[in-house]
DRENDO-1510 file (C-alpha; in Angstrom, 1 decimal, always signed):
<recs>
REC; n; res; u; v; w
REC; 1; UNK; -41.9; -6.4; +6.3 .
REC; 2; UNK; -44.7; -7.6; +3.8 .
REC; 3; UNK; -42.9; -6.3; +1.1 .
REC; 4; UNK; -39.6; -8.2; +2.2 .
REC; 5; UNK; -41.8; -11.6; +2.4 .
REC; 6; UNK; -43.8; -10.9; -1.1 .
REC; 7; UNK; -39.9; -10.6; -2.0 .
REC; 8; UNK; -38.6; -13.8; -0.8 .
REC; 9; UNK; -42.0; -15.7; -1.4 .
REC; 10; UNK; -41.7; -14.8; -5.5 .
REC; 11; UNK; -38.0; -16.0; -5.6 .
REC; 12; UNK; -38.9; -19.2; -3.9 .
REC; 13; UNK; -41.6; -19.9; -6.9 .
REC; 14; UNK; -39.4; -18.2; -9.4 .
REC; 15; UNK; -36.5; -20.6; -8.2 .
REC; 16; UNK; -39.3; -23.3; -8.1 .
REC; 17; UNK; -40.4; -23.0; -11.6 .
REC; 18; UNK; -37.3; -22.5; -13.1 .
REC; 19; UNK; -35.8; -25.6; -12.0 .
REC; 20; UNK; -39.5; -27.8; -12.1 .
REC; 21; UNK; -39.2; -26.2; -16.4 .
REC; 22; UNK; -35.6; -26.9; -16.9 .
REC; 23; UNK; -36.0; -30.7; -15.3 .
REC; 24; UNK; -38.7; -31.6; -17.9 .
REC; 25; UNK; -37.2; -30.3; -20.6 .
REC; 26; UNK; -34.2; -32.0; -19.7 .
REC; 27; UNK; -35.8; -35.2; -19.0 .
REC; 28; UNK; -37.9; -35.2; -22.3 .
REC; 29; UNK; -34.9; -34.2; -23.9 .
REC; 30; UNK; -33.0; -37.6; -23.2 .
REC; 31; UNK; -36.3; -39.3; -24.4 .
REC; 32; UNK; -36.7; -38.0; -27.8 .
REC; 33; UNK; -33.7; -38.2; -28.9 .
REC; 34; UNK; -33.0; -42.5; -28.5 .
REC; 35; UNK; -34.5; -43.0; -31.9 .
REC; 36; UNK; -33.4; -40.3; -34.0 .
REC; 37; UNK; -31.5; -41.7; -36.6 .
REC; 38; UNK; -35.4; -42.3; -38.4 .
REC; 39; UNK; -35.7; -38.4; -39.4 .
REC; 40; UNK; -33.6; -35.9; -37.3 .
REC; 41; UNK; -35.1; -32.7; -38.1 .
REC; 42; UNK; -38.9; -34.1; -37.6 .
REC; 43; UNK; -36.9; -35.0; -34.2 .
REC; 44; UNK; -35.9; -31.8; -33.9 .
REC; 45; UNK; -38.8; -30.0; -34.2 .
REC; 46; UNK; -40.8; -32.4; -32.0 .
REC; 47; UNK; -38.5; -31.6; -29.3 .
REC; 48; UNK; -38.6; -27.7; -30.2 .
REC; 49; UNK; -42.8; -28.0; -29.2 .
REC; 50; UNK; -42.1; -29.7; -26.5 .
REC; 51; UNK; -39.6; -26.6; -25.0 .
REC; 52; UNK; -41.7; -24.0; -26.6 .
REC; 53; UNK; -44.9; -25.5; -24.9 .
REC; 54; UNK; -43.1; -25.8; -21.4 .
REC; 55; UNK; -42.0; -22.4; -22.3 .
REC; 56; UNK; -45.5; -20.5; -22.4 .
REC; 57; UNK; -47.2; -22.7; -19.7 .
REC; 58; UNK; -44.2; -21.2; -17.4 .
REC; 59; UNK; -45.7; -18.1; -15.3 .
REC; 60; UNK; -43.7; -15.2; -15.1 .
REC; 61; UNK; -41.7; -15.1; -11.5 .
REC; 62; UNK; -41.0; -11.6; -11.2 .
REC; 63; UNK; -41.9; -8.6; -12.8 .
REC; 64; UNK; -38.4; -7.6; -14.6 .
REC; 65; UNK; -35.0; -9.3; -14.7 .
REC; 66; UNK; -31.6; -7.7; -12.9 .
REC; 67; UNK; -29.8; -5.2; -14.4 .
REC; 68; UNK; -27.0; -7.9; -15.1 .
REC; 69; UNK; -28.8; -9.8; -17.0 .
REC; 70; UNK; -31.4; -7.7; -18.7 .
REC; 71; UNK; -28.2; -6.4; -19.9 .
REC; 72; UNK; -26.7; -9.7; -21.0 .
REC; 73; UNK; -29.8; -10.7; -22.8 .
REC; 74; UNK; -30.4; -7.1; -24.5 .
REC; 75; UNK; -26.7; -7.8; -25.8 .
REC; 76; UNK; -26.1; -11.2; -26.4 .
REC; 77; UNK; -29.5; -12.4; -27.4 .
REC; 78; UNK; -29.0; -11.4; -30.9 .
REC; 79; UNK; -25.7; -13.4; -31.6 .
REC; 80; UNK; -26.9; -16.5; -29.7 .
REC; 81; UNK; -30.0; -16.5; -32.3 .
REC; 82; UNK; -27.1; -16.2; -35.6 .
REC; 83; UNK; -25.6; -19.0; -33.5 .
REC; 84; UNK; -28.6; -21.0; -33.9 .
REC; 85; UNK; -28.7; -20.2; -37.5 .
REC; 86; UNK; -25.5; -21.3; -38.2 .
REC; 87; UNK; -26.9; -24.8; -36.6 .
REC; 88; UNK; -30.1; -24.9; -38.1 .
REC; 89; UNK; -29.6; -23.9; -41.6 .
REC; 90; UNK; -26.3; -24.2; -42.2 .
REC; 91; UNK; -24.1; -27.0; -40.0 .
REC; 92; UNK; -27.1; -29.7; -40.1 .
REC; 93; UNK; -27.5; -29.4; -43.9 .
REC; 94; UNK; -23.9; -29.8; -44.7 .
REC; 95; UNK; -23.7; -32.8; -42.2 .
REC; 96; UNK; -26.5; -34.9; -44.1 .
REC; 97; UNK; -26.0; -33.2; -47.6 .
REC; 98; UNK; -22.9; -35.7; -49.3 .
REC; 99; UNK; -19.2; -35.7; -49.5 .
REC; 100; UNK; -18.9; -31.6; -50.8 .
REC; 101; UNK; -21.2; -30.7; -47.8 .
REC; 102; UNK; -19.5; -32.5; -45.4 .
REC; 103; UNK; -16.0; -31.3; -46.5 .
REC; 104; UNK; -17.7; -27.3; -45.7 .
REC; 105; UNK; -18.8; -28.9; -42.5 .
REC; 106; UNK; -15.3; -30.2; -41.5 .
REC; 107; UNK; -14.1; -26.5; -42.4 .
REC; 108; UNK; -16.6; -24.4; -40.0 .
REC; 109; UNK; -15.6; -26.9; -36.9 .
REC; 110; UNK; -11.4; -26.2; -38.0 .
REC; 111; UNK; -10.4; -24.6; -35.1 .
REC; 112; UNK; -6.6; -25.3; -36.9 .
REC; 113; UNK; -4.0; -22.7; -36.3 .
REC; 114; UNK; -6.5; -20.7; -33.7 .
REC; 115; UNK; -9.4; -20.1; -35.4 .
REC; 116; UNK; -12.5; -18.6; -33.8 .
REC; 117; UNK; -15.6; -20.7; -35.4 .
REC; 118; UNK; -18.9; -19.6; -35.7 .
REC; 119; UNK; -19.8; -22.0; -32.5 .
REC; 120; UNK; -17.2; -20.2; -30.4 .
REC; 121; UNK; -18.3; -16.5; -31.6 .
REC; 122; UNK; -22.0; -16.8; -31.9 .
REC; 123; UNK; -22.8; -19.3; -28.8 .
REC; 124; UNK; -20.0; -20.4; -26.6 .
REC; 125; UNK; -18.6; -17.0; -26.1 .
REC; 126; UNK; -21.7; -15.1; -25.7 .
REC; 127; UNK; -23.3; -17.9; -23.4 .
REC; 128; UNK; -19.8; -17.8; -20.7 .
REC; 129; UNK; -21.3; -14.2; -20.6 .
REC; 130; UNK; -24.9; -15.0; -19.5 .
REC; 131; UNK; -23.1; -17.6; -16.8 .
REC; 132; UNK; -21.5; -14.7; -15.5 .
REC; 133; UNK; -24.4; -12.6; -15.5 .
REC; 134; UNK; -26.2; -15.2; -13.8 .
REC; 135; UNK; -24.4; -15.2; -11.2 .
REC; 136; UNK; -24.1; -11.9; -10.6 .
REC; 137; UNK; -28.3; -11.8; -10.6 .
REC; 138; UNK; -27.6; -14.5; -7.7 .
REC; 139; UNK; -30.7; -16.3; -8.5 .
REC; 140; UNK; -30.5; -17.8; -12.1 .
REC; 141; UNK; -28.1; -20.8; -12.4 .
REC; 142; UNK; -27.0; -21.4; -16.6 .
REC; 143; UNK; -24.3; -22.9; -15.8 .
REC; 144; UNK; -25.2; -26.9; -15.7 .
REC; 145; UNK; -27.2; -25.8; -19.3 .
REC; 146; UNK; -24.1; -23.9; -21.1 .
REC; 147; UNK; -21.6; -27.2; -19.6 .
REC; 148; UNK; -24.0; -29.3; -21.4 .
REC; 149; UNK; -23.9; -27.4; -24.8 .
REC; 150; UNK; -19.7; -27.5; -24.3 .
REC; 151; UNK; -20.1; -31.3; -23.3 .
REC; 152; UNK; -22.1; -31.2; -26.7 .
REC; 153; UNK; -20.0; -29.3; -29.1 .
REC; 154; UNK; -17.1; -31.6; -28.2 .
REC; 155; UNK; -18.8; -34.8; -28.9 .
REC; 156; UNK; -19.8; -32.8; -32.5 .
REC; 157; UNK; -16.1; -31.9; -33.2 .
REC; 158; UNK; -14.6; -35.4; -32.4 .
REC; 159; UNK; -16.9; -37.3; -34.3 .
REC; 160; UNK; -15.8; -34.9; -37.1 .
REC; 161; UNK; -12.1; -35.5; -36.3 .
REC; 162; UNK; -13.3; -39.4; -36.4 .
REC; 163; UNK; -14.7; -38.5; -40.0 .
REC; 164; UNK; -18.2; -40.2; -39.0 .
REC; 165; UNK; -20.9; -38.3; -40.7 .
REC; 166; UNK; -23.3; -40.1; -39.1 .
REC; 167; UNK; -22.4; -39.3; -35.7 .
REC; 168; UNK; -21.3; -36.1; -36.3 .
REC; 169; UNK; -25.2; -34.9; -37.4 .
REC; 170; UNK; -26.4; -36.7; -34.4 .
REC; 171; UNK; -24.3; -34.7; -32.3 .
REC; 172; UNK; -25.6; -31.7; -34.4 .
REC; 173; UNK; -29.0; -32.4; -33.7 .
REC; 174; UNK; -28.1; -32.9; -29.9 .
REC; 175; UNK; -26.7; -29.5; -29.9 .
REC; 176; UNK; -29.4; -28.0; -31.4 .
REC; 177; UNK; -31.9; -30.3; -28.9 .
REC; 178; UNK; -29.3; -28.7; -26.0 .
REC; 179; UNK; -29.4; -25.0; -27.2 .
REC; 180; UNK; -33.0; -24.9; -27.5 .
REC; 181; UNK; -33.1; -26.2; -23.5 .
REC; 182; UNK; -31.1; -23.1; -22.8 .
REC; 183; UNK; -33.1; -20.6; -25.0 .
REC; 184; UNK; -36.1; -21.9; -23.1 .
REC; 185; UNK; -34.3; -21.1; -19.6 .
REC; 186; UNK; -34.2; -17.6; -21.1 .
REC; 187; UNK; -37.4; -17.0; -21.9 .
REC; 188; UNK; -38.5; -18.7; -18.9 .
REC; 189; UNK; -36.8; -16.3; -16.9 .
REC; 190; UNK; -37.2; -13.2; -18.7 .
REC; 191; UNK; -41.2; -14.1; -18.7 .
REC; 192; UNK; -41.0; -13.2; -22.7 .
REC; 193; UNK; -40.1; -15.0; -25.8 .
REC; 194; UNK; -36.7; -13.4; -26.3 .
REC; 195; UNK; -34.9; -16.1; -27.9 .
REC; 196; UNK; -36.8; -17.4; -31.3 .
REC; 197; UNK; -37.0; -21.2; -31.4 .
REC; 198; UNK; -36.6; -23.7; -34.4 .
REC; 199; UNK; -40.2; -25.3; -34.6 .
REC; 200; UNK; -41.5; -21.5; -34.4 .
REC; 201; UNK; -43.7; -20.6; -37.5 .
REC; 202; UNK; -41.7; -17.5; -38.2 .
REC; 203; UNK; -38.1; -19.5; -37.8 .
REC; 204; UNK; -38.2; -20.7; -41.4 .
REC; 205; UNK; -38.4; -17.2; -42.3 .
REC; 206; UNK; -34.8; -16.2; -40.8 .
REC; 207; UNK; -33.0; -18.0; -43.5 .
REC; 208; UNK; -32.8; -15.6; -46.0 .
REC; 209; UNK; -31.6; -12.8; -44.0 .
REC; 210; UNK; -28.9; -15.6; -42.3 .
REC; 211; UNK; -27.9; -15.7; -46.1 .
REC; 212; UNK; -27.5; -12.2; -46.6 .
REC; 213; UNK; -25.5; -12.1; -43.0 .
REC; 214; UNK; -22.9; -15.0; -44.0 .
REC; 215; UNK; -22.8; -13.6; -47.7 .
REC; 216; UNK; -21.3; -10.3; -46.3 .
REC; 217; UNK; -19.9; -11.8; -43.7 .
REC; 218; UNK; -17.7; -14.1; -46.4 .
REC; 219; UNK; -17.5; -10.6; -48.4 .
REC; 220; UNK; -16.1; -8.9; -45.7 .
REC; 221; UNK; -13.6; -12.1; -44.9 .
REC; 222; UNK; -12.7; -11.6; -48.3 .
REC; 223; UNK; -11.7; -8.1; -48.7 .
REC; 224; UNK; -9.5; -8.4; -45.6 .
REC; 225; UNK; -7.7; -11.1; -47.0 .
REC; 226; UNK; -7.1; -9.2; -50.0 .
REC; 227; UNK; -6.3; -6.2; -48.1 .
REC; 228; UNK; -3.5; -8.6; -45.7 .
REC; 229; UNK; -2.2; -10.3; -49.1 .
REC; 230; UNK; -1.5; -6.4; -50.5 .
REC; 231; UNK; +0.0; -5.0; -47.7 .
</recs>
């Protein structure tokens, strides 16, 4: 019987904290972002310390996650970070970088003839899966986070439709601001930093190897096409 109440009383506080961290971020978020036409990746990263702050000072509820989603994370976790990489040092350039930029931009969000884009394969996709494992675990709800990040991704592919550049890198950064919320839920849950944030000191440091990965990744593209064209 203690063991059943020590139990229940660490998912109440788990439960508590989890929702007390995401309601902060959440709130903060809708702050920080009202003037962020000014400098959007000082923006960004402001909001980054903010999540990574709330993130540490969360205590850890339980000593280990489910099996479902231990196994979610341990598989999915890596993709979701390319994901971010794709935003980060990729998408957000090409939305503020001129007319060639924006025309690469434009060609990463074509989802034309039933293309699979790098924000369908490296976070959309992967994230349905951690809503599923969530569930499964019974006490983690992702779901109202990953809805925003769709809700997000759509407002970033219609303001490219509308040809806006402007709005289409604020919905970029808004993307990035809504990721980041999730990536916090993560590591909130998982009482460890599994999920790298942007304003981390070593995130800089991912970019090269993200250009190695999309340079083989184009390579690879390549030699298919070539291969298809031969056949």
């Amino acid at each position: 019987e203690a063991m059943a109440f020590s139990m229940s009383a660490r998912r109440k506080v788990r439960g508590f904290v989890a929702l007390a961290v995401l309601s902060l971020v959440s709130t903060w978020h809708g702050a920080s972002f009202l003037g962020v036409g000014a400098s959007r990746r000082a923006s960004l990263l402001q909001l980054g310390t903010g999540v990574a702050t709330l993130s540490l000072a969360s205590p850890q509820a339980r000593a280990e996650l489910s099996p479902p989603m231990q196994k979610a994370i341990n598989r999915y976790s890596s993709q979701l970070q390319s994901g971010m990489d794709f935003l980060f040092f990729d998408l957000q350039q090409n939305l503020n970088g001129g007319e060639k930029s924006w025309v690469q931009a434009v060609n990463a969000l074509d989802t034309n003839g039933g293309s699979i884009t790098v924000i369908d394969r490296d976070l959309l996709r992967p994230m349905a899966q951690l809503v599923l494992a969530a569930e499964e675990d019974g006490e983690i709800d992702l779901k109202p986070a990953v809805q925003r990040i769709e809700k997000s991704v759509q407002t970033l592919r219609d303001a490219v439709s509308a040809n806006s550049p402007p709005e289409a890198a604020k919905a970029c950064d808004a993307l990035l601001a809504d990721v980041g919320v999730l990536f916090t839920r993560v590591n909130a849950e998982a009482g460890e930093q599994v999920m790298l944030l942007t304003d981390d000191s070593k995130y800089e440091k991912r970019e090269r190897a993200y250009r190695v990965r999309a340079g083989n990744g184009k390579a690879m593209n390549g030699f298919s096409s070539d291969l298809a064209r031969n056949q």
